[in-house]
N, C-alpha and C positions, 0 to 999 in steps of 0.2 A: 612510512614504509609503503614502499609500493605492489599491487600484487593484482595483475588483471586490472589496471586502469583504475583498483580502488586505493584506500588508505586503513591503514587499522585504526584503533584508539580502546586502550587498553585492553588489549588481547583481542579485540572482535577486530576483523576483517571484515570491509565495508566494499563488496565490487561485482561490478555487473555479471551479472547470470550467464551460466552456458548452458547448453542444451541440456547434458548431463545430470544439472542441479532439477530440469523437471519434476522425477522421480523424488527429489528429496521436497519439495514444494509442495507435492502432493500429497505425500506423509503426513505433512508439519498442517495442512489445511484438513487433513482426515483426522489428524490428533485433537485438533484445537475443538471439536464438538461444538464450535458456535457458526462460523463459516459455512457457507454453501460449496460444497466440493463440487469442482470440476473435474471433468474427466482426465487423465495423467496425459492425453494428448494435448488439454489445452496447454497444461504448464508447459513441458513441453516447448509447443507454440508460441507461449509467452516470450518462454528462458530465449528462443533463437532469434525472432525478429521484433520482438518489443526490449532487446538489451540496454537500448540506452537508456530508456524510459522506468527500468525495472532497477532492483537491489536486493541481493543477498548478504546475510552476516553468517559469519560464520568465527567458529571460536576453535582453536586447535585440532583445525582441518575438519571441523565439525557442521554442518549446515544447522542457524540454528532461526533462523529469520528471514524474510523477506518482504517486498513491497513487489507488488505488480501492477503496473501504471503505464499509461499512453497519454497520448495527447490527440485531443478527437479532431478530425480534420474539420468539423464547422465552428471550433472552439480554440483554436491554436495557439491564443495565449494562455491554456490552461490544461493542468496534468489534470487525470480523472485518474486516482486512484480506485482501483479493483479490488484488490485483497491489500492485507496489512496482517502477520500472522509471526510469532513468537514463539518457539519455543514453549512448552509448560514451563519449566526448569530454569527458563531464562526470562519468563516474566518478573514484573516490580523494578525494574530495574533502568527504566526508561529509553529501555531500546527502540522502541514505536517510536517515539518520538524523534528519536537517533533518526532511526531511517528513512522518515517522510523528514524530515529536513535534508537528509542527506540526499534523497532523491529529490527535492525540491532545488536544490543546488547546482544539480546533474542537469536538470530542463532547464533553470536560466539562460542559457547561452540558444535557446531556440529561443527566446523573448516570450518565456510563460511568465504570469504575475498572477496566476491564482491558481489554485487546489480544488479541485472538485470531490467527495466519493460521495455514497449514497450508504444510507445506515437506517437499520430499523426503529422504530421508538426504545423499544425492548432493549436494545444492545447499548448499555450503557456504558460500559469499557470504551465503547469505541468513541463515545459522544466525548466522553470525558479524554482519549488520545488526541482526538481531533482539534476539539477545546486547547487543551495543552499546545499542541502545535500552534494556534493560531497566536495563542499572546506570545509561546517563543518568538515567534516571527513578527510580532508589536503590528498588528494585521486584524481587521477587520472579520466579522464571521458570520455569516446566517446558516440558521438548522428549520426550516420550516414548511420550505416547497416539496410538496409530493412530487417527488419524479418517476415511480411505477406504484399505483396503488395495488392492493390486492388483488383488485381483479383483473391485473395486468398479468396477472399468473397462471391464469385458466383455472382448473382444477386443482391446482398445485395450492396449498391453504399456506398462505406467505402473508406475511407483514406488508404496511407499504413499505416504499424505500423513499424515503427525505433524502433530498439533498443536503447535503454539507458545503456549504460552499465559502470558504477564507479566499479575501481578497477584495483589491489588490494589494499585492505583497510589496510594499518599496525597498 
């Protein structure tokens, strides 16, 4: 099925963000209490000029997912995922994994071949999403290089942030 340039699979709708969808984006990363919230202008920003790079799920007209990702211009064969956020209700269910494939997908036709985000120690969920992604993808993985330590955050009392880094992807 087609709907917005995406595809469903079993009942989720899989397709690029509108502007509109910001506001639900922001909700869904203010719900999730582990996520660093942005302000609703970045989503926003995201949903209008990072679309092809980005993905929403959505279930019975329902916004219930998304991935927000670019491709950094010193880095071209590689998505940097941003956020990765689900639903409470719609967790267990392997839609993170759904969607950074799905979005992984989306960027091949720009000649990416790896995956980047950046994840705390603490945030296990994610280590273990990212993990899962990578053997989907039968793909290589490091989790080790600091890419913002703590004190890359001023006063703000933060984690570092590790790179994640699968790839290359064949």
């Amino acid at each position: 099925m087609s709907k917005e340039n995406g595809m469903e699979t079993n009942g989720i709708v899989f397709r690029n963000p509108k502007t509109l969808d910001g506001k639900n984006l922001w909700e869904i990363a203010k719900a999730s209490n582990t996520l660093d919230v942005n302000s609703a202008y970045h989503y926003l920003i995201m949903c209008r000029h990072f679309k092809k790079t980005c993905i929403v799920t959505e279930k019975q007209g329902q916004v219930i997912g998304f991935v927000i990702a670019y491709i950094p211009t010193d880095s071209p064969d590689t998505v940097f995922i941003w956020q990765v956020a689900v639903d409470e209700k719609q967790r267990g269910q392997g839609l993170g994994v759904d969607m950074l494939i799905h979005v992984f997908k989306k960027v091949k036709v720009f000649h990416v071949n790896n995956i980047d985000a950046t994840i705390t120690p603490s945030n296990k969920a994610s280590i273990k999403l990212f993990t899962a992604v990578a053997r989907r993808l039968k793909a290589p993985f490091e989790f080790e290089k600091v890419f913002f330590s703590g004190a890359d955050f001023g006063q703000n009392v933060h984690e570092p942030e590790i790179l994640f880094h699968i790839g290359p992807i064949l």
